[in-house]
N, C-alpha and C positions, 0 to 999 in steps of 0.2 A: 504493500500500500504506500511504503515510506517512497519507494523508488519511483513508483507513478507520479506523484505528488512533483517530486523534485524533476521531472522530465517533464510534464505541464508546466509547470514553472520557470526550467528551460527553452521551453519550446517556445512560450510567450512573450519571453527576454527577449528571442531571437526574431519572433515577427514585429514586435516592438522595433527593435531597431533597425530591421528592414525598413518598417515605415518610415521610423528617422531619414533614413540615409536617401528614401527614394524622396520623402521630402526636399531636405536638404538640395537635391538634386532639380527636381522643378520647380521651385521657389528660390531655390538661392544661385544656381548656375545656368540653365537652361532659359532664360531670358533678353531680352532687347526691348527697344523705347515702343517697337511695333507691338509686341507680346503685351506688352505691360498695357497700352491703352486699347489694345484687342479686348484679351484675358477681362479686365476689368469690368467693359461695357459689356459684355456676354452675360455676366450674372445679373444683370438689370433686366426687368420683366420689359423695357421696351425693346429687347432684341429677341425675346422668345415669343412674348405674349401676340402679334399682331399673324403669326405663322399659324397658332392653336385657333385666334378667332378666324382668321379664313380656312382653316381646315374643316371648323362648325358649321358654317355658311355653305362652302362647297360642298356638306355632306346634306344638311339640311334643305338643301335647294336640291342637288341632284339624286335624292334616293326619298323626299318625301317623308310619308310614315316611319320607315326605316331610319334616316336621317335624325329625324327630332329622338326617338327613343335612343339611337346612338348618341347623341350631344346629351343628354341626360345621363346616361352611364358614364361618358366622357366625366363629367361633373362629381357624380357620385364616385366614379375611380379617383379623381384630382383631394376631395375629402376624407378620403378614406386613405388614401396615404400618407397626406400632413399630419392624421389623426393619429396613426400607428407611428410614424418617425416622431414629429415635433410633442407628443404624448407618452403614450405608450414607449417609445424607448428612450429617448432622450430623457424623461423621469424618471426612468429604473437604470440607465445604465451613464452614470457621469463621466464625462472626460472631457481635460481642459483643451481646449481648441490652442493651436499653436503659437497664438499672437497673447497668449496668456497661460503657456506654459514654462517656466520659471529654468528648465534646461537649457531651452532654445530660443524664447521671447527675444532677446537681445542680439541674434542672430536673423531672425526672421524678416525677408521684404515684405514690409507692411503696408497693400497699396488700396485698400479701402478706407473709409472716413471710421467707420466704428468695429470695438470686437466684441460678438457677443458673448455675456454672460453663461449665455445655455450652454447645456452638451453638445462637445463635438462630434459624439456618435450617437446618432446617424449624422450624416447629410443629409438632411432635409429636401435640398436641391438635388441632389442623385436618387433618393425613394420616389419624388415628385415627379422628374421628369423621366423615368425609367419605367415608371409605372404608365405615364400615356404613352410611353412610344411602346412599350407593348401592349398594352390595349391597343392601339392604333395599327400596329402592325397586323395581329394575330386578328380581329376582325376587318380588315380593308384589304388584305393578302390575298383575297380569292376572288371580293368583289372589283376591287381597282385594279391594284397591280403588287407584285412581288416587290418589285422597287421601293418597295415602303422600307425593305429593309434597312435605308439610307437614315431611317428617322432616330435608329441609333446613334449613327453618327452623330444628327443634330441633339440631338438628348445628353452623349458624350461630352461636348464643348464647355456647356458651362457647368459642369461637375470638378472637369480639370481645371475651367479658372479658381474653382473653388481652395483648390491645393496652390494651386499660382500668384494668387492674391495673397496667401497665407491665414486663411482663415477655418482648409481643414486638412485635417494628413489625407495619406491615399488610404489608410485603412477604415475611414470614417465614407472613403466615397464609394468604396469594393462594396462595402458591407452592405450601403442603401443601394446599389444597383441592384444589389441582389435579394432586396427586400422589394425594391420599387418590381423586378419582373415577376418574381411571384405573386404581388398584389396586383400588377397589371392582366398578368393571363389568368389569375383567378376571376375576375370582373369583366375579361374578355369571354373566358369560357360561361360566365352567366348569361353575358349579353348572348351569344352564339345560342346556348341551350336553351333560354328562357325567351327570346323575343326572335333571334334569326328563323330557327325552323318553325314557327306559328305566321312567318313571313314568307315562307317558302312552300 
């Protein structure tokens, strides 16, 4: 029992400072004056937010009844992931975000105006946006186009400014992707089961 104990405790050390180091790496080396006013303005809802309201509209307009009940699940998926990230995990599992972590604070490019209080795990931003791009993908993949697979990409972007700004490690954005896709394909697979086949 003693040697499990101490091999978790190991093993933690050492993803711990993996995150450090890949920190480290896109926050403190991997930058220029272009990155820096890119990165920044990517996490601001006016470079995501005008992409998700025509995505409403296009879907609304061109599929009708289909349309309106997807933009609604679109909604209740966007709720339901802030709810589980900035809730549910962020309250039960603390950790100080790196712009107020007292190892590396003083090392840190620090290129937004404020650092939040909250916990750093989740990413709030990587659960949020991980969870529409798979809801978006996995119900629009059969009716539009495969191509959707792209919306990862855009979903991708301002998770990494999130590390680049220094305001979260990469183990705070891993985590919420992979919380955002299982909350997306579970709320896609409701949409699919519960409203696509009584549309079909």
């Amino acid at each position: 029992m003693t040697g499990s104990v101490i091999l978790s405790i190991d093993l933690l050390e050492k993803i711990k400072e993996l995150d450090y180091y890949i920190f480290s790496k896109i926050n403190g080396q991997w930058h220029n004056s272009f990155f820096d006013a890119f990165f920044t303005f990517t996490r601001d809802a006016l470079f995501w937010a005008p992409f998700y309201f025509f995505l409403v509209l296009f879907v609304t307009i061109n599929f009708k009844k289909y349309g309106w009940l997807w933009a609604l699940f679109l909604i209740l998926n966007v709720f339901l992931s802030d709810y589980v990230s900035s809730t549910l995990i962020k309250e039960n599992f603390f950790r100080l975000r790196p712009c107020r972590d007292p190892a590396i604070a003083d090392q840190v490019r620090f290129l937004v105006q404020t650092c939040g209080l909250n916990s750093s795990f989740t990413s709030s931003h990587a659960v949020n946006h991980f969870a529409a791009a798979m809801f978006i993908f996995t119900t629009l993949k059969q009716k539009v186009s495969k191509w959707w697979a792209l919306i990862f990409l855009w979903a991708f972007i301002p998770c990494y400014a999130q590390i680049y700004v220094g305001v979260h490690f990469p183990g705070d954005i891993v985590a919420g992707i992979l919380v955002g896709l299982m909350l997306g394909y579970f709320m896609a697979y409701l949409f699919n089961r519960l409203v696509l086949k009584k549309l079909t």
